[in-house]
N, C-alpha and C positions, 0 to 999 in steps of 0.2 A: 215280863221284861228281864231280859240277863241282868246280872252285875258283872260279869265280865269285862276287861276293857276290850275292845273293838280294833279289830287287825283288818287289814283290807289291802288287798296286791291283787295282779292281772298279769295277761298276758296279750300282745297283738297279736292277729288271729293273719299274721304274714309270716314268709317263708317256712321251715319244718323244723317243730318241736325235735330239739335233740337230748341227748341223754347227759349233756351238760345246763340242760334247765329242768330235768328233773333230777338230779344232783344237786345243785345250786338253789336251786325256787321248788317245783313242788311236793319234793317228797320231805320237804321243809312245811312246806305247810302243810300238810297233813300231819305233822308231830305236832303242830302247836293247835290245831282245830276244837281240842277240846282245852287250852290254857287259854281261847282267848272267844271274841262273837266274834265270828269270822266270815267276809264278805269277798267272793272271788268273781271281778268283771270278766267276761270277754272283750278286750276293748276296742269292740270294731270300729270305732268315731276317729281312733289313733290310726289306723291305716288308712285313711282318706288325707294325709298332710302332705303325703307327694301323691297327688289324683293322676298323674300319666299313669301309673303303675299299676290301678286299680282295674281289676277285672269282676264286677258286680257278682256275677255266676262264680265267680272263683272263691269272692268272698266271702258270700255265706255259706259256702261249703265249707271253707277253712274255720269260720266261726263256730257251726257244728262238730268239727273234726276237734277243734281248742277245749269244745265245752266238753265232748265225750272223754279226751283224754283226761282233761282234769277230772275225772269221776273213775276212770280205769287207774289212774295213778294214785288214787285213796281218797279223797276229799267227799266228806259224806253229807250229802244236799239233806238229809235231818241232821247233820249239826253244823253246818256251813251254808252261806245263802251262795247261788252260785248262779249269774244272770248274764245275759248280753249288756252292753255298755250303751247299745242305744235303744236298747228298753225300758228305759230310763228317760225319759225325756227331759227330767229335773237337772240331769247331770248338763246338760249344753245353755239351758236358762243360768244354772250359777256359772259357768264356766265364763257367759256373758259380763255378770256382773262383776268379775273378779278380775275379767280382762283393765275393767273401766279404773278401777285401783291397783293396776299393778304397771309401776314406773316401764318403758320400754328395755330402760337401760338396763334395767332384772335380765331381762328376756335376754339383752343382748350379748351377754356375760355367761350363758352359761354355754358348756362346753362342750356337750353334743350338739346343740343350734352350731357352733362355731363351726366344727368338724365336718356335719353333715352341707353346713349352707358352701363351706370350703370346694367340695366336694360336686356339689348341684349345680353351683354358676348363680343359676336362677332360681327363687324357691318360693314361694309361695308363706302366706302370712300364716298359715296353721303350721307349719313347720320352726316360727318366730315363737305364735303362742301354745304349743304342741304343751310344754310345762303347766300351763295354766289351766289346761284340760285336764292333766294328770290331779290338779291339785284339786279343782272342783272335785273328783273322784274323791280323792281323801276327805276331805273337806264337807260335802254331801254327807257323807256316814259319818262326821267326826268321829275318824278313825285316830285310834289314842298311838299303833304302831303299825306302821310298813315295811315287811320284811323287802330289803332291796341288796345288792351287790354294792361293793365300794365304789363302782360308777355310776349309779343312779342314786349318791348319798345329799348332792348338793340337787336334787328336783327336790329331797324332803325337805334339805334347810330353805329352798325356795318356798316352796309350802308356808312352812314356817313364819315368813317372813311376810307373806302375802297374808296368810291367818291374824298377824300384828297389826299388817296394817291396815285392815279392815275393821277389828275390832277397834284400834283407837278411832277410827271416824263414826263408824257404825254403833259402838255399845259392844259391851264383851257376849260375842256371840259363840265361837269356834273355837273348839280344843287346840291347844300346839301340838299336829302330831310328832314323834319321834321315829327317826329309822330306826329300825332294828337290822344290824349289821351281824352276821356271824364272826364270832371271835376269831375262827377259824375253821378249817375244814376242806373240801376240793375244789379244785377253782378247775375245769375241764378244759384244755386248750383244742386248737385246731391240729388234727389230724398229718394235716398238710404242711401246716407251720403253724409250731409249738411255740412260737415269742406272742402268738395273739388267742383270745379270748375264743373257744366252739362259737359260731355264728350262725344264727337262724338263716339270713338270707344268705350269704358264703355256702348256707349247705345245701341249700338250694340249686344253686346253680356250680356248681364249683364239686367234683365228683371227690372223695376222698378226704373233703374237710369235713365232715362231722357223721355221727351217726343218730340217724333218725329214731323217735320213739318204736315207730310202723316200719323201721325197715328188718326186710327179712333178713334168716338166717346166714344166707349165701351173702349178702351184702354187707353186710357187719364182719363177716370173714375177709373179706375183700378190703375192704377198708381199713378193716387193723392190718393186715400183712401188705398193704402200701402205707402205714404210717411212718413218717419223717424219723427216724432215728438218730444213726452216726456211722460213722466212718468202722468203727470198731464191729465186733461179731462177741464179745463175751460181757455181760452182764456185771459191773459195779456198782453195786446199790450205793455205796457212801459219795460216789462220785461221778454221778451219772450226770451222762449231758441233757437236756433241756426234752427232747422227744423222748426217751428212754423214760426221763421222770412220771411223765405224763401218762403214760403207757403201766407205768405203778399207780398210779393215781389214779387212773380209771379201772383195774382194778380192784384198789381196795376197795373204790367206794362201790363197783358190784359186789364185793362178798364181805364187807364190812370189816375188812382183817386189818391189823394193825402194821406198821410199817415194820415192826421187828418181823413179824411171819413172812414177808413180802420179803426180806432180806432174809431169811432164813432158804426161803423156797424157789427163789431166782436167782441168787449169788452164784457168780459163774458158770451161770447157763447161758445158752447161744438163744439169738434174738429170735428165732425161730419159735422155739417153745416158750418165750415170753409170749408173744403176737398168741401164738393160738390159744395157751392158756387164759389170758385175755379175753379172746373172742368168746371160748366157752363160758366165762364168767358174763360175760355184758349180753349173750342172748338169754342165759338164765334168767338175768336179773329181769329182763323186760319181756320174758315168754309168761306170765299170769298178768300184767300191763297191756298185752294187745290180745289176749284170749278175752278181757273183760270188754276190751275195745271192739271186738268183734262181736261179741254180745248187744252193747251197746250199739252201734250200728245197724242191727239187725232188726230192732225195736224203734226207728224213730220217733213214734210217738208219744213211748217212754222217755224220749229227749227231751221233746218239746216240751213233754210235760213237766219235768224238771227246771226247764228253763221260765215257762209260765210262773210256777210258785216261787222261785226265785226271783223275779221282774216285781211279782206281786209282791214279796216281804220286801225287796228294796225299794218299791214304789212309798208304800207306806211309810219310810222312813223318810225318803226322801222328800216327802212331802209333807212331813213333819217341818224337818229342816227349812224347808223351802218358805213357809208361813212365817217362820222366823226372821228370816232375811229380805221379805217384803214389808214385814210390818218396820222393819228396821230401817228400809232405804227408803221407805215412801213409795214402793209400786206393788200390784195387788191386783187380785181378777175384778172382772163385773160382778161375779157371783160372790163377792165379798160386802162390795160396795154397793151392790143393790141395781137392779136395770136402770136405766138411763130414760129418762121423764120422754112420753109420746106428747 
């Protein structure tokens, strides 16, 4: 058994990994893989909360696609468990009982439900309790930190808060996890418009907002030399408008340079040779990421197999956990209690 504390983050296995979630999430966890026991879902249970949108065949294709790249992006299945989300069965049993303690008005107050229900018209009650799924996920592994972005900071204080008020009914059962937030570092915007956040689904359907883990060489060319700039043609690093920034910032964070070399090596150059400079550094960075991906792919049952022993090591925890939180609320198998008198 580790002593490590227990980190545990995912990702939804919808629209197309881009190079602002391996910037932001997982070339992040991959640095912390051996500071922490490190548990990475697929969480395919999370893309079922708007059901019009689901294409079953599509899904577990994308679920393999999630699982391969997190293994092409670093994340090493002997020092990290790394499993589907409903391989797990433990995980939708608590997610159950967490529902039954967790006030509405929680649910109703946070501010992606708000945005997206804004959004839908109509929506559907796992899109209500979508939170409380996430939190059985932490909660199952009493996972001690969540690496998340400043907008998924209040799912962890939910967590949180849901963990308190379980234990004061239950008996102190569940760790309080903590976010773990970066202090700082790249935050990757859209392509297309730089006031908002790279977007898995946006890059999906929407041609020139983001660049894909998979997408080839020509296409990431393409993409940077239509990104949103300015009005302007000459290069001011101290004073660059909002596209321009971003376009440094992607970038450094492919060749790891510092913002003085960045000012050093584009100041008063024409947007031209920013873009492609750019481009050349963002297919580097992700030509050994989809060389490993192509590998992987090539071997599915090297996948599967990865995905097996992962289900298995989370299973056994989880079901650690889970004898804990029956004996505690008073519900339990047959096979505990003993068959039932003929």
């Amino acid at each position: 058994m580790s002593n490590l504390k227990r980190l545990l983050s995912g990702v939804q296995p919808t629209g197309k990994l881009h190079i602002g979630n391996f910037v932001g999430a997982l070339s992040q966890w991959v640095a912390l893989q051996d500071a922490y026991e490190s548990f990475f879902p697929v969480a395919d249970l999370h893309a079922l909360t708007l059901p019009e949108s689901v294409d079953p065949a599509r899904l577990r294709r994308k679920t393999r696609e999630v699982a391969a790249l997190y293994l092409a992006c670093g994340i090493d299945p002997r020092r990290s468990t790394i499993f589907v989300q409903s391989h797990v069965p433990e995980v939708t049993e608590l997610a159950w009982v967490l529902t039954c303690v967790t006030p509405i008005g929680w649910l109703e107050r946070m501010t992606q439900y708000k945005s997206k229900a804004g959004e839908a018209g109509s929506v559907g009650a796992g899109l209500l309790t979508y939170p409380v799924l996430q939190t059985a996920d932490i909660l199952l592994f009493k996972a001690d930190v969540v690496p998340v972005g400043e907008d998924q900071r209040q799912h962890v204080e939910l967590a949180r808060d849901i963990a308190a008020r379980f234990n004061n009914l239950f008996g102190s059962v569940f760790v309080q996890p903590a976010a773990l937030v970066r202090a700082s570092g790249a935050r990757i915007m859209g392509l297309d418009d730089p006031a908002g956040k790279m977007s898995k689904s946006l890059g999906e359907n929407r041609p020139g907002h983001s660049i894909g883990l998979l997408d080839d060489a020509e296409s990431i060319r393409r993409t940077i030399r239509t990104a949103v700039t300015d009005s302007g043609h000459e290069i001011r690093v101290e004073d660059a408008s909002p596209g321009i920034r971003n376009l440094l910032t992607l970038h450094a964070a492919a060749t790891s340079q510092s913002a003085e070399v960045a000012a050093a090596l584009f100041a008063g150059k024409g947007y031209g040779f920013l873009k492609e400079t750019v481009a050349n550094a963002v297919i580097e960075m992700l030509r050994p990421i989809q060389e490993r991906y192509r590998e992987l792919t090539a071997d599915p049952e090297g996948l599967e197999s990865v995905l097996r022993s992962g289900a298995e090591r989370a299973r056994f925890i989880a079901r650690e956990t889970m004898a804990v939180i029956r004996e505690a609320t008073g519900i339990g198998d047959l096979t505990e209690r003993g068959s039932p008198s003929t």
